[in-house]
C-alpha positions in Angstrom: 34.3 2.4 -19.5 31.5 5.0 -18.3 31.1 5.5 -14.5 28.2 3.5 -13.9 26.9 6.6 -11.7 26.7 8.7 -15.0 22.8 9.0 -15.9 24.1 7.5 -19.5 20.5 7.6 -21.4 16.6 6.8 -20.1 15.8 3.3 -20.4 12.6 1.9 -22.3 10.0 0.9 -19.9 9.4 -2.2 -21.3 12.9 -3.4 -22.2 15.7 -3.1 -19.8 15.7 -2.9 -16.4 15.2 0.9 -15.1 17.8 1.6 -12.6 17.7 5.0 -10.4 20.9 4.3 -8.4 23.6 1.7 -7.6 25.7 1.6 -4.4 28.8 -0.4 -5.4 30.2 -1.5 -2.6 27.8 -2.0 0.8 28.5 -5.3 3.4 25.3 -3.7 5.4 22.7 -4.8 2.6 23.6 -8.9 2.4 23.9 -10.2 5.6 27.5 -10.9 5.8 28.5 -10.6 2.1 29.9 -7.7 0.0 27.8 -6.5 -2.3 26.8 -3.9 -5.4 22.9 -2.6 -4.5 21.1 -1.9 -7.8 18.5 0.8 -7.1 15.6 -0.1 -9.3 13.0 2.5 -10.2 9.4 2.7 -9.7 7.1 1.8 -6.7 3.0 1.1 -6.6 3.4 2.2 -2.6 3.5 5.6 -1.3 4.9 5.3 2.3 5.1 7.9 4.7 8.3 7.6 6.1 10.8 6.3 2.6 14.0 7.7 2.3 14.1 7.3 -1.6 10.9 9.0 -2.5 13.2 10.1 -6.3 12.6 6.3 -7.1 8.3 6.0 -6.5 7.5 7.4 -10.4 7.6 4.6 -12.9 10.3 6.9 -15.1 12.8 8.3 -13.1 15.0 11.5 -14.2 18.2 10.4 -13.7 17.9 6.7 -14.9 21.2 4.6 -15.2 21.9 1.9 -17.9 21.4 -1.5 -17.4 23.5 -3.0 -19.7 26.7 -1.0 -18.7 26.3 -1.6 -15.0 25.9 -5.4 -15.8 29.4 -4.9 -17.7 30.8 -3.2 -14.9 30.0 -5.8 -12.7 32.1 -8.2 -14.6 34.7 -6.2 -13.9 33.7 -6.6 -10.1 33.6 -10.3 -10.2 36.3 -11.9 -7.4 35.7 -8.7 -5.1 31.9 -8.6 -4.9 30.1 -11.9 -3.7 26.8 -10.5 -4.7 24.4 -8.2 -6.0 21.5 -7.0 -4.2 18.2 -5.5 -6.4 16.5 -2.6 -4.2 14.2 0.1 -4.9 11.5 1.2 -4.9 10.0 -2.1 -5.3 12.1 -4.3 -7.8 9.5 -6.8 -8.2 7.5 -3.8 -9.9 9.6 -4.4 -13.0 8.6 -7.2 -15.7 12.7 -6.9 -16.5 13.6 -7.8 -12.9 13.6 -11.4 -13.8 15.9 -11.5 -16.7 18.3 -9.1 -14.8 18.7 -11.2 -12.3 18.9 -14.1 -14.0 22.1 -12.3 -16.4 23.9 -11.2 -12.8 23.7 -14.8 -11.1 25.0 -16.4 -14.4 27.6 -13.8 -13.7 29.0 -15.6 -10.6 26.8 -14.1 -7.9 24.9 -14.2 -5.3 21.4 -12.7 -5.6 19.7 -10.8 -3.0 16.4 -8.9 -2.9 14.9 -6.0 -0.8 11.3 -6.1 -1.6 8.0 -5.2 0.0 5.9 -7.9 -1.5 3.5 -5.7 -3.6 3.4 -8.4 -6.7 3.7 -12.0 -4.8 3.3 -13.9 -8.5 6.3 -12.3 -9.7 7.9 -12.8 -6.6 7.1 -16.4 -6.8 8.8 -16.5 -10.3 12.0 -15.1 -9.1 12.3 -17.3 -5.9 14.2 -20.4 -7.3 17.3 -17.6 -8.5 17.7 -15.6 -5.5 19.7 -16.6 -2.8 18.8 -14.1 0.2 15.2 -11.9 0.9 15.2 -8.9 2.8 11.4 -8.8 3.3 9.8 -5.7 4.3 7.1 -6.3 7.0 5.8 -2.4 7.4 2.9 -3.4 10.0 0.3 -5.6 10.9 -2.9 -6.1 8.6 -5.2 -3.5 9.9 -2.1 -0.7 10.2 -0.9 -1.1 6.6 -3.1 0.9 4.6 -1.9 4.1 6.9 1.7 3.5 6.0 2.0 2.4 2.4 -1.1 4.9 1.0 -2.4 1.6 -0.2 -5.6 -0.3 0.4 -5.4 -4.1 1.1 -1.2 -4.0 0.6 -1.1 -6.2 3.2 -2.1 -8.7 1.2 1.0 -9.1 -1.1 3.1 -8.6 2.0 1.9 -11.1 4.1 1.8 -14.1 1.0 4.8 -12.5 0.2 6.0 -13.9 3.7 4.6 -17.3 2.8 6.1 -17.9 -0.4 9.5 -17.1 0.6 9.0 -19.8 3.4 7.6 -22.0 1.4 10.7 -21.6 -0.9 12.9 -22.2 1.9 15.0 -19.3 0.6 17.3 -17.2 3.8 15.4 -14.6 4.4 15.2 -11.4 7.0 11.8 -9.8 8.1 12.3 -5.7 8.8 9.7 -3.2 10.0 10.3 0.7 9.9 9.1 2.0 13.1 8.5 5.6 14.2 6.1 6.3 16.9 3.3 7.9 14.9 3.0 4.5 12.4 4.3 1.8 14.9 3.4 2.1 18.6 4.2 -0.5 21.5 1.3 -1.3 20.9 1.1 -1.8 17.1 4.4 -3.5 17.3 3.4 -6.1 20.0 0.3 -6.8 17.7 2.7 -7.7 14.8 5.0 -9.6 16.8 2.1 -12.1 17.8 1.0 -12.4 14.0 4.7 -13.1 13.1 5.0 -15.9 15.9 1.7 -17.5 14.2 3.8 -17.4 11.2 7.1 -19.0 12.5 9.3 -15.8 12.0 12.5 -16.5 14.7 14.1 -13.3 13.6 12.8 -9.9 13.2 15.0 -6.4 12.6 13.4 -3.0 13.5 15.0 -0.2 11.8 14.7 3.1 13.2 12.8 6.2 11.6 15.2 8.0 9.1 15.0 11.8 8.4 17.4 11.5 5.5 15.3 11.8 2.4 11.8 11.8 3.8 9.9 14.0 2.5 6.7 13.9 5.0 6.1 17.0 6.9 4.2 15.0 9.7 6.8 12.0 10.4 9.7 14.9 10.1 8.0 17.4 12.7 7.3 14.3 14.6 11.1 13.0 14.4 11.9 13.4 18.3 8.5 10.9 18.6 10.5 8.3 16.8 9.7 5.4 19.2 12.3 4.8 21.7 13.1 0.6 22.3 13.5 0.6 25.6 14.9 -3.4 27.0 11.2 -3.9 28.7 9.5 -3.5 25.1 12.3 -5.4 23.4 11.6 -7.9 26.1 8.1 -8.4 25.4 8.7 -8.2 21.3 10.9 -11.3 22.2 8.3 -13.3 24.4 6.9 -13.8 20.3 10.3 -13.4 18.2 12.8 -15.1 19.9 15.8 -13.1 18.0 15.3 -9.3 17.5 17.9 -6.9 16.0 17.5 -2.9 16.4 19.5 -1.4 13.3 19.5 2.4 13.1 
């Protein structure tokens, strides 16, 4: 069959699901699981410091076909234990539900990296996904100055509630870099994510790879440093922090 990397034909946007990528083997992107990462195009955020910026436009260039990566991942089943839908922001796509409901019918396990930019689709796809990677880029008042995005704070933080609510296994991650995230900003977000019962909180560092803003990228050697007396304090709120880079 085609290699499911070959840009095989441009999907319709209302149809299939548009895919900009796939990573077919990761056990970094599912907490203790190996797994295929479908890359899914299109994003209504634009934030400063992304690392995929080729997969913001609604219609990507280079777009892979759904229907022959789902038949490559039969051929996957018994070596993969699940299938992770990234992006951009996944939940962006109409098609993310029926794709996802195909791949668990499949045999496995669903997870999703999302932002939380459309909480009522979100909310839809809960009861078939069986991991969240939520993306928690800052407290209320900072958002706006990391995603481009008025009030996207909103669908992040409801995001948060629905997934706890659902009672799905989920992981809460903030980006940090000093320019966005300060001690300062971060400390803030800790207390907010105490008054929401998050226990467990990753911080991923700043990555130059794929960014494409001059200011974060001149800025690189500014990328916050986590010294043990800030982690400290972070975990005075969140009881379990982990620093991935």
């Amino acid at each position: 069959m085609n290699d499911p990397f070959t840009p095989l034909m441009k999907a319709p946007l209302s149809s299939a699901l548009r895919v900009g990528g796939l990573v077919p083997f990761t056990a970094t992107d599912y907490p203790d699981t190996l797994a295929a990462v479908v890359f899914c195009q299109g994003c209504p955020w634009r934030c400063s410091y992304c690392h995929n910026p080729h997969l913001i436009p609604t219609q990507g260039e280079h777009l892979l076909d759904w229907p022959t990566i789902s038949e490559w991942l039969e051929t996957r089943r018994g070596l993969l234990d699940a299938v992770v839908f990234s992006g951009g922001e996944p939940t962006a796509q109409p098609a993310l539900l029926k794709a996802v409901t195909a791949t668990r019918a499949q045999g496995f396990q669903i997870g999703l990296h999302t932002g939380g930019a459309y909480p009522r689709r979100l909310q839809t796809l809960l009861p078939h996904l069986d991991w969240v990677g939520l993306d928690i880029k800052a407290s209320p008042a900072g958002y706006a100055r990391v995603t481009g995005v008025a009030d996207s704070e909103l669908g992040a933080f409801k995001a948060l509630t629905l997934i706890q609510r659902a009672g799905v296994p989920f992981e809460v991650r903030t980006t940090i870099h000093g320019a966005l995230t300060p001690p300062e900003e971060l400390q803030t977000l800790a207390a907010i994510l105490n008054e929401r019962g998050v226990m467990h909180w990753v911080l991923q560092r700043f990555r130059a790879q794929g960014c494409d803003n001059e200011e974060l990228l001149a800025r690189a050697d500014e990328a916050l440093i986590l010294d043990e007396a800030l982690l400290q304090a972070l975990r005075e709120f969140v009881p379990q922090i982990d620093v991935r880079h």
